[in-house]
Residue, then its C-alpha position, 0 to 999 in steps of 0.5 A: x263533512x265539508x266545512x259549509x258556511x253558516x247559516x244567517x242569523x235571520x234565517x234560522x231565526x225566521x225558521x223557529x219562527x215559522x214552525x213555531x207557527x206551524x205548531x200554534x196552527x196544528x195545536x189549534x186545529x186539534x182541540x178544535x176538533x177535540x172541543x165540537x166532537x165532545x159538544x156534539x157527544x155531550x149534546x146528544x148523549x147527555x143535554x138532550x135526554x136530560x131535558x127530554x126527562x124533563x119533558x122539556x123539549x129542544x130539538x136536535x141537541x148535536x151541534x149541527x155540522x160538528x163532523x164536517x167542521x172536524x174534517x176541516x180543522x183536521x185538514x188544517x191541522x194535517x197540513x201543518x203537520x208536513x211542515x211540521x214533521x220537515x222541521x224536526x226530522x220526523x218524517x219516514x225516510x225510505x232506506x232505498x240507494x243509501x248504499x249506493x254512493x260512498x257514505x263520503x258524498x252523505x253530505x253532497x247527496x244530502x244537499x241535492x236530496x233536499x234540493x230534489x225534494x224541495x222541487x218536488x214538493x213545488x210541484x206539489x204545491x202547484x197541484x194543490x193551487x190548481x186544485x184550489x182555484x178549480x174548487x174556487x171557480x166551480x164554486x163547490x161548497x162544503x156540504x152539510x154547512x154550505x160555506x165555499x170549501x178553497x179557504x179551507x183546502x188553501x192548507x193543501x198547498x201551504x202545506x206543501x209550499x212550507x215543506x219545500x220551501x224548508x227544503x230549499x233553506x236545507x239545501x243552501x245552509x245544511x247546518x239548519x237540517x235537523x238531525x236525523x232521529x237515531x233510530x227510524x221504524 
């Protein structure tokens, strides 16, 4: 393997910093949807009949929009994922070529693979800005809660503009890639 010069302290510092971030967002976007899907249940399944027995009664007991809310979270939370799965290695990696090349160009073929997909991915993300300001100027709106749907689909582009971005950091300081995982289904 080529001897390439490390990586800045800086650099590698931000990129912990950052998925470290990345994690907090999923984390979060997840029991969130956890916390209002077992709101809803227990509303509607425990709260409300207990009252109507009572003869008490108090209307619709669900938490009104949870399902739309949870299909948000989970976009957030799905698009931290990419990032996620970019830092650590864990993303599916097609077997296709690896044969190809002499297994001594793995390092060179690695840098450009990154590079490649680096571009690739910012091509993503200007997909996802374009999808986000036509949802912004079209003033689509989520149904069922009727609050604009682009803050939340931000997290599309984010998304794909983080997994490249790392790509890029990849490419220029191989030595801050993660391992491959020793075995991949």
């Amino acid at each position: 393997m080529p001897a390439y010069p490390p990586a800045p302290a800086a650099v590698a510092r931000l990129l912990r910093g950052w998925h470290r971030l990345e994690c907090w967002i999923a984390v979060l976007a997840f029991s969130f949807i956890a916390l209002v899907l077992v709101i809803d249940v227990l509303g509607r399944e425990a709260y409300g009949p207990a009252m109507a027995m009572l003869g008490i009664k108090v209307g619709a007991t669900g938490l009104f929009g949870s399902q739309k809310m949870a299909v948000f979270a989970l976009v957030i939370g799905s698009f931290a994922g990419i990032g996620i799965a970019t830092a650590t290695g864990v993303h599916l990696v097609p077997r296709v070529g690896f044969a190809w090349v002499p297994k001594a160009w793995g390092p060179h073929m690695d840098r450009l693979a990154d590079l490649f997909t680096g571009l690739f991915l910012l091509g993503v993300t200007w997909y996802g800005v374009l999808f986000v300001l036509a949802s912004k100027e079209s003033g689509v709106l989520a149904a069922v809660i009727n609050v604009s749907a682009w803050p939340i689909q931000m997290a599309i582009p984010a998304g794909f503009a983080s997994a490249a971005m790392r790509y890029f950091v990849f490419a220029t300081w191989p030595a801050l890639r993660p391992a491959p995982p020793e075995f991949q289904e």
